[in-house]
Structure formats: C-alpha cells, structure tokens
PASEBA-1860 file (N, C-alpha, C; in nm, 3 decimals):
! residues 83
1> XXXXXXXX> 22.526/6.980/10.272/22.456/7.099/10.235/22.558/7.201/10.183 ~ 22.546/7.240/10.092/22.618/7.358/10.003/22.511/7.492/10.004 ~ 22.641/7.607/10.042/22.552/7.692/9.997/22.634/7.823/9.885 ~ 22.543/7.839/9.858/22.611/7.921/9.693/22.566/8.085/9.700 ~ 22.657/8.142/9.716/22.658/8.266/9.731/22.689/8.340/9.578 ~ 22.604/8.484/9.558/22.615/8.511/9.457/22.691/8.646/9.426 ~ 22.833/8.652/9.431/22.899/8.817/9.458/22.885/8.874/9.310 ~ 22.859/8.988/9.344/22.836/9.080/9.224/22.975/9.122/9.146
9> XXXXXXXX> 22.993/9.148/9.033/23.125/9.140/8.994/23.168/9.252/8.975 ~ 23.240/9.299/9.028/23.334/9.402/9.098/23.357/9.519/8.989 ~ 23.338/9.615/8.965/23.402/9.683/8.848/23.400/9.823/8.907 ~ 23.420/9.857/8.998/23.529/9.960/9.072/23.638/9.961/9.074 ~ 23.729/9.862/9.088/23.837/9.823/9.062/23.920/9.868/8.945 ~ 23.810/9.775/8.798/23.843/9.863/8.692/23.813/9.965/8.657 ~ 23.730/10.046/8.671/23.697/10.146/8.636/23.825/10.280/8.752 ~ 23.889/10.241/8.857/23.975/10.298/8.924/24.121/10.318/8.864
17> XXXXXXXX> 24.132/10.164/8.803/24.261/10.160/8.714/24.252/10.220/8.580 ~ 24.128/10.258/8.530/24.137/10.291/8.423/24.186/10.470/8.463 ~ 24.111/10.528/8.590/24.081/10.680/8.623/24.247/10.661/8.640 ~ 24.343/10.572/8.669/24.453/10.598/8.665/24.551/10.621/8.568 ~ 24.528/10.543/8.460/24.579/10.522/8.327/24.538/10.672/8.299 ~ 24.421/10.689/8.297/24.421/10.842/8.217/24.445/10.967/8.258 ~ 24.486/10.957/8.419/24.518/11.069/8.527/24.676/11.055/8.419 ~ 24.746/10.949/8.418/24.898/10.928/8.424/24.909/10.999/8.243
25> XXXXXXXX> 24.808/10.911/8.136/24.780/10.965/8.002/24.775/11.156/7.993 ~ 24.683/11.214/8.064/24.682/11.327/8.053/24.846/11.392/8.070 ~ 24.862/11.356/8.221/25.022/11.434/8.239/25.096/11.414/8.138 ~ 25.104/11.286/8.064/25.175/11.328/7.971/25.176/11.350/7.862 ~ 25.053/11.404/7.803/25.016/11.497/7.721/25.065/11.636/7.733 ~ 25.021/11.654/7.835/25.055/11.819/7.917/25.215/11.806/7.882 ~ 25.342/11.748/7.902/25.467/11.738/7.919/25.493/11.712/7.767 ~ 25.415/11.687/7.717/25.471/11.666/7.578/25.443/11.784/7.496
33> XXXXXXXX> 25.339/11.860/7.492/25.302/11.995/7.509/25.385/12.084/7.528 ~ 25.459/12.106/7.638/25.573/12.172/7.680/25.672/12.186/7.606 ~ 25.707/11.996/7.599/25.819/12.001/7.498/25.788/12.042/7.400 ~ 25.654/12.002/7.308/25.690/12.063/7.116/25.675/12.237/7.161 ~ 25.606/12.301/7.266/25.615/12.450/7.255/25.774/12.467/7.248 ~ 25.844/12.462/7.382/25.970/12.490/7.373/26.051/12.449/7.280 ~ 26.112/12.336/7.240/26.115/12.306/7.078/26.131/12.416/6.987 ~ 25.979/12.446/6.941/25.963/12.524/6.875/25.976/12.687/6.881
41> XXXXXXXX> 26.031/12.703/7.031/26.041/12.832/7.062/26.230/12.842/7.021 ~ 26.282/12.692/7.056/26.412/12.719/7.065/26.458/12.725/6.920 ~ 26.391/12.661/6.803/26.417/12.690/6.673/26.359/12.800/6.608 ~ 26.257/12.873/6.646/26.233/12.977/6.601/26.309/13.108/6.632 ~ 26.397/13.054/6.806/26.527/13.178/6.894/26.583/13.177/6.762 ~ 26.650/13.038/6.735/26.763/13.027/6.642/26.745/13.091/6.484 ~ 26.652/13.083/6.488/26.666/13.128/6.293/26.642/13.300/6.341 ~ 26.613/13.348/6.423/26.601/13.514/6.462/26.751/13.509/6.481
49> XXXXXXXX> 26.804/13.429/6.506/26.952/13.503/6.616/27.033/13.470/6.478 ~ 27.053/13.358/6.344/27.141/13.320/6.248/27.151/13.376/6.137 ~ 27.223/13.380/6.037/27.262/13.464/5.910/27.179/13.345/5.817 ~ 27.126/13.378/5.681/27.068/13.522/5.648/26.905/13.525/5.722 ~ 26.883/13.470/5.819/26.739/13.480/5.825/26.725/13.580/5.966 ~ 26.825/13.634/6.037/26.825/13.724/6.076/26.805/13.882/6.057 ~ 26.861/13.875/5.923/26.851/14.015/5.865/26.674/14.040/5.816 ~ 26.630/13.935/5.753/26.485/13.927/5.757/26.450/13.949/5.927
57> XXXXXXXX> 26.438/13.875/5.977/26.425/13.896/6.127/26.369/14.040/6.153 ~ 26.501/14.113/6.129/26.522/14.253/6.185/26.461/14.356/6.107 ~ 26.429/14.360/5.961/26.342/14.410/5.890/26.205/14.397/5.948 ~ 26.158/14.286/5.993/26.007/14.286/6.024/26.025/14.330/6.163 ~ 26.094/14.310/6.249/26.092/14.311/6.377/26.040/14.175/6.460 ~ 26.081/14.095/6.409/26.042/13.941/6.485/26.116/13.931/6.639 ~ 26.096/13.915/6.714/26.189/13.947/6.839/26.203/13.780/6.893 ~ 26.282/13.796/6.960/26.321/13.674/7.071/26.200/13.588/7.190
65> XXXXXXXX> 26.148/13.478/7.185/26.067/13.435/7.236/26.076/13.388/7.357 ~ 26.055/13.348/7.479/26.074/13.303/7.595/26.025/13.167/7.599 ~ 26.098/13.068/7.628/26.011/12.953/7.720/25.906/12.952/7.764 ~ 25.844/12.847/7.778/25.766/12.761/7.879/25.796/12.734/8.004 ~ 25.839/12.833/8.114/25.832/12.794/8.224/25.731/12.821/8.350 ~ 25.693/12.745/8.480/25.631/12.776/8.554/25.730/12.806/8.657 ~ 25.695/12.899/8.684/25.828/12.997/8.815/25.742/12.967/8.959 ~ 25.604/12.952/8.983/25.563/12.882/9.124/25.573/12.810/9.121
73> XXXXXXXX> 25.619/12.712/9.238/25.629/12.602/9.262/25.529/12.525/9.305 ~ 25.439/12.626/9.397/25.289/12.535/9.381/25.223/12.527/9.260 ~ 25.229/12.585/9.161/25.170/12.521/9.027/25.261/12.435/8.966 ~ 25.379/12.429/8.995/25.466/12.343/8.936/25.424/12.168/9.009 ~ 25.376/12.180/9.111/25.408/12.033/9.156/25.256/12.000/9.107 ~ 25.329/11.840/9.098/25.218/11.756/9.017/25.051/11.762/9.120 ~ 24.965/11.749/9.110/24.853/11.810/9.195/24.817/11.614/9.250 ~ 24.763/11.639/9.379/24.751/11.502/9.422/24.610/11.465/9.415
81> XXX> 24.538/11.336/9.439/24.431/11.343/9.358/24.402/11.207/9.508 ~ 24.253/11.244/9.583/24.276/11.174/9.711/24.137/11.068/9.692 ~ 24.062/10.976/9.645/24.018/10.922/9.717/23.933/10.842/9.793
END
C-alpha cells in the first residue's frame, strides 16, 4: 500500500528571497545616491575654489557646498527589518 501525499509548493521561500534581494537592491541605490551627490558637490567645490572659473564664481556669488552627511548615528545605522 502506497500512500501519496500532496504538498503544496512552497513560494514563501521565494517570495522572502526575493523581499531580500530588493531590501539589499534599494540600499544600494540609496549609497549610490550619496556618492553621485557628493561627487558632484566635490566638483562643483572645485571649479568655485580654481582659476578662471572662480572669478565667475565670485561675480555671481556661487558659494561653497557641503556634503552629504548624516551626523546621527541612529539614522546612520542601517535599519533592521524583523520577521
């Protein structure tokens, strides 16, 4: 006598690995983000601070830009995700 059981096919599993792939996809969107802002903050410092595009600079009043940084550290840490 055999008996044949019929398990349903699982797709929590994948659908978990996928919520992971795109938890991990987003962050690094966000980090790449960061980088082209800053990037672009640090070449735009530079042509304000260099000859001749400084003197333009200072005619319009273009000023010096700041980074991208997060100064809390609870917004800084990566957020945990439970479950």
């Amino acid at each position: 006598m055999v008996r044949l059981e019929a398990y349903p096919d699982l797709k929590a599993n994948q659908n978990f690995l996928e919520l992971q792939r795109e938890l991990s996809n987003t962050e690094d969107r966000i980090q790449a983000a960061y980088r082209f802002y800053n990037g672009n903050v640090r070449e735009y410092n530079n042509r304000v601070q260099m000859f001749p595009s400084n003197i333009v600079a200072g005619m319009f009043g273009f000023a010096l830009r700041e980074f991208f940084e997060i100064q809390d550290e609870k917004v800084r840490e990566v957020p945990s995700v439970a479950f």
